[in-house]
C-alpha positions, 0 to 999 in steps of 0.5 A: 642651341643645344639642351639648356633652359630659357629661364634658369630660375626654374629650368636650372638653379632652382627646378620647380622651385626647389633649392640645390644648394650642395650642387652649387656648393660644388661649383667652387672647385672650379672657380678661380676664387671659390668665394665668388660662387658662395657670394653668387649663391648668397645672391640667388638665396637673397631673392627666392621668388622669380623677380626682376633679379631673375627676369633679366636673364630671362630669355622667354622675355626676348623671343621677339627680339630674336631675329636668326634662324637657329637650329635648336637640339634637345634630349628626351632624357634631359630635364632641360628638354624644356627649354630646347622646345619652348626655344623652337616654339617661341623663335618659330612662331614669335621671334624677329621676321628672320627668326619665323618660320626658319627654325629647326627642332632636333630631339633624340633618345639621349641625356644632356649633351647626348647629341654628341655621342654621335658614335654611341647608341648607349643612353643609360642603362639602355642601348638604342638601334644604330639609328639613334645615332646622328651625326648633329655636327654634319647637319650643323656644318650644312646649317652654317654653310647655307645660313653664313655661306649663302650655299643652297644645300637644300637645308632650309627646306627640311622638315622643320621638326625631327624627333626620335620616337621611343620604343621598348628595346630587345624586342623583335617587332617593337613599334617605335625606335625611329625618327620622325619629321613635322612641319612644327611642335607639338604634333597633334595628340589628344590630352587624356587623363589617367588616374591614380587609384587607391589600389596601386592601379593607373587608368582612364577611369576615374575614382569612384570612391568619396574618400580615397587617398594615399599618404606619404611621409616626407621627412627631411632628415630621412629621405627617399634617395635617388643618386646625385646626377645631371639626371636619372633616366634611361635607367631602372627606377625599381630601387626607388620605387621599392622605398616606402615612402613612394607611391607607384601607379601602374596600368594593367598589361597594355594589349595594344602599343600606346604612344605618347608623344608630347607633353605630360602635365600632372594635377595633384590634390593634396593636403599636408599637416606642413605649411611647404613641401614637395611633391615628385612625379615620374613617368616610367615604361615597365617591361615583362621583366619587372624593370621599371626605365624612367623616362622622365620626372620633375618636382613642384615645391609646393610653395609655388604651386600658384607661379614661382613670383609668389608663395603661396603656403599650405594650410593645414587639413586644406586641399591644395592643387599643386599642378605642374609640366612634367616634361616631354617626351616620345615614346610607344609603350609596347603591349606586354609592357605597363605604364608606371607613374611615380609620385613621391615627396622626397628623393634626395641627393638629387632633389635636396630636401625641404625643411617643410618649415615655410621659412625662408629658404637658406644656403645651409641647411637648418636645424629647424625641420618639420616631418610632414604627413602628406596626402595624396586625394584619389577620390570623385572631387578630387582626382589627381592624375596626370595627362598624357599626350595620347597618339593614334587614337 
């Protein structure tokens, strides 16, 4: 299994609830009839929660029915990483008595499909030591040869996790940028909150202040922008950072390595004079130099902030916790550098937006659009911050 999701409601069509209709749109020129796709788009908009349409294709349904050893490979830079992991974890622990305990976890510094530039070490904007690179077409040959073979080559006794740990690059001594095995996923780490405060600042202290918060505009018709892509990582997020309705959070100059090596949750409290609206954190590794390398985002459309089979809108002036994964990852901030949050309501072409209006989700997009104030509270009640999945302390 190589970089795809479980449940593609929302791992793929609709990530972290949200619609993507110009996307899919696209997806006519390579159907020999492109009225099959808009009849197949018309059916995901006739069902816009997690329904029994979307269970069917489920795979998290099935995990005890899976009954194969798999060798599952993932790509840190990949949104669909998800997948790959909760692939591993499910099969590893829950699947048939031929799926327990027989499967691997393969994770590296790439981008979707990364694994096949077994010949590269260039990921983005970022160029990897050489030992980034491997060779997944030999290991799955080895992987095949015992498994529909019979062969006794040692395969089955390898470690059952192998993961690319990330570090800063172009610095001498730099800890990190080196694989790592484990008998299993995640490894141990300690979840540790760091806190978004009023001045811009990021740390594990929480707000002190009654009444702290940041507002963000997201307006539909002019948007933040990030370029349309399979994703916008292992590149410098500055450009969108810059934009003025984007909110940074950055901890002071690390004195020491910080790994992070897990997953990253997020936990907002927000308010918004909008009935639904999205909300988007990002994660990105600031070197000396001022670049900020996005190592990861997500979004969470408000509307689904209580589980995608319902919708759950925002009333005006109250406080709503919008809580959601971020993603996973592997990574050894290094000292000198900083460590930046992102949050954000919009980011369009990549994250088409929202109409804000609540009504209901359609292939074109309105006329009918609400600009909506949001606010992000920093204060003692509510402290919105991620958790980071702390090593070594």
């Amino acid at each position: 299994m190589i970089d795809t999701g479980l449940s593609l409601y929302q791992e793929g069509y609709r990530i972290g609830g949200t619609t993507r209709p110009e996307r899919f749109k696209g997806m006519d020129a390579v159907c020999r009839d492109p009225k099959d796709n808009r009849r197949l788009l018309a059916e995901w908009f006739a069902h816009p929660k997690y329904d029994d349409y979307w269970a069917d294709e489920d795979c998290t349904r099935f995990i005890d029915k899976m009954n194969v050893p798999c060798f599952t490979i993932g790509s840190w830079y990949d949104f669909m990483c998800v997948g790959s992991i909760d692939s591993f974890v499910g099969r590893q622990h829950r699947g048939g008595p031929n799926s327990r305990g027989r499967q691997q976890l393969l994770v590296g510094p790439w981008l979707h499909g990364g694994h096949l530039g077994k010949n590269s070490s260039k990921v983005g904007e970022l160029t990897y030591p050489e030992n980034a690179k491997f060779d997944s077409e030999k290991h799955m040959l080895r992987w095949f040869d015992h498994y529909l073979k019979g062969e006794d080559n040692g395969i089955d006794r390898e470690s059952a996790v192998r993961h690319y740990v990330m570090g800063a690059l172009g610095e001498d001594g730099a800890p990190g940028n080196e694989w790592r095995t484990a008998g299993d996923w995640p490894v141990p780490a300690k979840p540790t909150a760091y806190y978004f405060q009023t001045d811009g600042s990021l740390g594990r202290t929480a707000p002190t202040s009654s009444d702290g918060a940041v507002t963000i505009v997201a307006d539909p018709l002019l948007p933040n922008t990030i370029p349309a892509g399979p994703f916008s990582g292992a590149k410098d997020a500055q450009g969108f950072e810059k934009q003025s309705q984007v909110r940074t959070f950055t901890t002071e100059v690390l004195t020491e390595p910080v790994e992070w090596t897990g997953q990253v949750q997020t936990e907002l409290y927000v308010t918004s004079t909008a009935r639904d609206t999205d909300f988007i954190v990002r994660v990105s590794d600031v070197y000396p130099d001022g670049r900020s390398i996005l190592i990861m985002d997500y979004v969470r459309r408000a509307r689904y902030r209580d589980g995608y089979d319902k919708e759950v809108f925002l009333e005006p002036g109250q406080v709503a916790k919008v809580a959601f994964d971020v993603g996973w990852l592997s990574q050894i901030f290094n000292r000198g550098h900083r460590i930046r949050v992102t949050v954000a309501s919009t980011g369009a072409m990549f994250y088409e937006p929202n109409p804000n209006t609540g009504e209901p989700l359609t292939l074109e997009f309105p006329e009918k659009t609400v600009v909506a104030q949001n606010t992000v509270h920093l204060n003692r009640k509510y402290a919105s911050r991620v958790i980071a999945p702390l090593r070594g302390e």
